[in-house]
N, C-alpha and C positions, 0 to 999 in steps of 0.2 A: 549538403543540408543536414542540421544534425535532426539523431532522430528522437531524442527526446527531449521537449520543450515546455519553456515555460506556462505555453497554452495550452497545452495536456493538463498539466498540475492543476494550472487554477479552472479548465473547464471539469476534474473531477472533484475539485473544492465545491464549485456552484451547483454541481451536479447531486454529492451530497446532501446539500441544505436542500434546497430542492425535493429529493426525494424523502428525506426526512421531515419535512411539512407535510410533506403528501400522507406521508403515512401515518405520524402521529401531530399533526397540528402543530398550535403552541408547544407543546411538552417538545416537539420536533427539533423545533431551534434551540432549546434549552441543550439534547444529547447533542446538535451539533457544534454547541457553542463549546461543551465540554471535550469533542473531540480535537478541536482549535488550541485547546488546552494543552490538551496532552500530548499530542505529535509538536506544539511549540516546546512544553517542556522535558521532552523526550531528546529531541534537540539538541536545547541547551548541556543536557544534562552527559549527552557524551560530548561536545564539547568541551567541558569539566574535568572530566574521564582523562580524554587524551590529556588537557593541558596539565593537570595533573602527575599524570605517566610521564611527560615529559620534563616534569620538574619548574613547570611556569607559574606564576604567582596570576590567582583569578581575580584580573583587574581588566578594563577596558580596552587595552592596550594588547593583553592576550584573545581577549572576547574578539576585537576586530580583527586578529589575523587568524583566527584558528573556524572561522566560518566554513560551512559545508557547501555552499550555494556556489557556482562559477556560473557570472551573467557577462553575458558580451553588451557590453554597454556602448555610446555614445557619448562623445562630448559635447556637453547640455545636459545629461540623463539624469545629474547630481551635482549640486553646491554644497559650501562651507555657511551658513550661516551666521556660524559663530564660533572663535576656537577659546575665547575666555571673555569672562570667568568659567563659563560652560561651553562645552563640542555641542552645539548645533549641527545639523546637517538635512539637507531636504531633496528629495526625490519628486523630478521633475517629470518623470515620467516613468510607469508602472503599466510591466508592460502584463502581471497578472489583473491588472485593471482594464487593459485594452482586450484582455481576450473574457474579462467578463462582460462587457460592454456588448464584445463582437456578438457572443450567443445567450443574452438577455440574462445572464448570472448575475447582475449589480447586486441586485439586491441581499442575496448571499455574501459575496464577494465585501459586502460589509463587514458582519460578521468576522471576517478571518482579518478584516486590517484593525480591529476592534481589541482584537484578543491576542494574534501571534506572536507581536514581538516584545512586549510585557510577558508573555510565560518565557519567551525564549530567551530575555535574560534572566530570569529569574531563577532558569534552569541551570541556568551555568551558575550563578551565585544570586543567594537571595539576599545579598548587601548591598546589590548593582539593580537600577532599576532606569532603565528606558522609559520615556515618555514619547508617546506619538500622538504630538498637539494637534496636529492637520494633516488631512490624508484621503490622497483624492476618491479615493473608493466611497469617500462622505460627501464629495462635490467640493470640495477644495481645491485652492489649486496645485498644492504639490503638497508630499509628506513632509512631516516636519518632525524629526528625532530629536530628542536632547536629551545626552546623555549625564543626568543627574549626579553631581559629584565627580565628572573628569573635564577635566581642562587641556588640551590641545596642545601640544608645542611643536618644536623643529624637531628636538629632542625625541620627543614620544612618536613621531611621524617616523622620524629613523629606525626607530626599533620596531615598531607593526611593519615597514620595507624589510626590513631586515630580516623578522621572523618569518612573514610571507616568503623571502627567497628562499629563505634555507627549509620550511617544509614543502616548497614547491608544488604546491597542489596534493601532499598527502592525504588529507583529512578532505576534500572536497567527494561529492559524490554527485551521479547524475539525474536526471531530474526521471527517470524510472524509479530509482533507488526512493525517492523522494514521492513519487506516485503512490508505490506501493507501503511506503509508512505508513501516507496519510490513510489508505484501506486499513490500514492493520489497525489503527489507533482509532477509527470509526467501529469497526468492528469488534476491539476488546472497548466500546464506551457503549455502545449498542444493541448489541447481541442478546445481555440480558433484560434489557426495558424492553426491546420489540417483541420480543420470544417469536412466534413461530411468524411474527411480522418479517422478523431481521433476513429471511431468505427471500426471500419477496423484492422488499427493497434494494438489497446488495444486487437484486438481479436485475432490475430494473434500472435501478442506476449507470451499472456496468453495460446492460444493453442499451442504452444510449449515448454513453461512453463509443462504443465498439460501431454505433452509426458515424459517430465523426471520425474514428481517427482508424476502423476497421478493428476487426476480428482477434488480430495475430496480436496487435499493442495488449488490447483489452487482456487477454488471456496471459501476457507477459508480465501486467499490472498485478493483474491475481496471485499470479505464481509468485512473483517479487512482495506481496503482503504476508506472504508464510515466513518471512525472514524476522531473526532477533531482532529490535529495533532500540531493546536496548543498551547496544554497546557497540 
């Protein structure tokens, strides 16, 4: 069983919003909507970094092999919509949406399909812009990407295989690593709007956090938020 999972991530996404309403209301969702921002385009933006270092031109074609996320997916989980004029693509099943569902996060769990993946290209390059027309976290039935400006081929299919081989899971990271972003990026968007709120909440959240998934993760997540995130 692996031990860090997608339903951690998105239960301390909703967990977030969540406590961040709690404590300041309206204004609440506004710091969370901005920390969606910035762990998206924190992201992106090493993303960039690497493909950069590695001497790759920031096109769509790099953006989709040099992603950080490794999901065990299903076949059914993802379609082609459409590979011209435009890459379409649609996600048929999300599975940060089933674990909002599971522990009444929807409503949060919004929010982050609203915002994440507009910063997170934008991070990598603000000439490439994703569009996510439909997406089930809205009550759709499946997400719907289209990637503005690239068109699909045999060709361009060969080379994101290709580069995928050859950096073999370098750049990928696991969903800890990814836990403790999202802390770190709540808490440098937060810390100074709540002032002596932000201890309060961080603790509350994390002690809820630490009821589902125990003590030992929770305290792992923390420790894992003191890390650079940017690079």
């Amino acid at each position: 069983m692996e031990e860090y999972t997608v339903e951690q991530h998105a239960v301390l996404i909703g967990l977030a919003g969540k406590y961040l309403e709690k404590y300041a209301g309206e204004y609440g969702t506004d710091l969370f909507i901005n920390s969606i921002v910035k762990y998206g385009n924190q992201r992106g933006q090493r993303m960039r970094k690497r493909a950069l270092a590695d001497g790759r031109p920031l096109n769509y074609e790099t953006f989709l092999a040099y992603g950080e996320l490794k999901l065990d997916t299903l076949p059914g989980d993802y379609s082609v919509k459409s590979e011209s004029p435009v890459y379409i693509n649609c996600c048929h099943r999300c599975m940060w949406d089933e674990a909002w569902k599971k522990f009444g996060l929807s409503r949060y769990g919004e929010w982050y399909c609203r915002y994440i993946d507009i910063n997170l290209v934008q991070g990598f390059s603000n000439d490439m812009v994703m569009i996510a027309k439909t997406m089930k976290g809205l009550g759709d039935e499946c997400c719907t990407f289209v990637n503005v400006g690239y068109e699909q081929t045999e060709e361009s299919k060969k080379r994101i295989a290709d580069m995928k081989e050859e950096l073999n899971g370098k750049y990928c990271r696991d969903f800890l690593y990814h836990e403790g972003h999202f802390l770190n990026a709540v808490r440098r968007i937060c810390s100074a709007p709540l002032k002596e709120n932000y201890s309060r909440f961080e603790q509350d959240m994390m002690n809820e956090f630490a009821g589902i998934y125990g003590k030992e993760l929770a305290q792992k997540v923390m420790e894992e938020s003191e890390k650079d995130f940017d690079n």
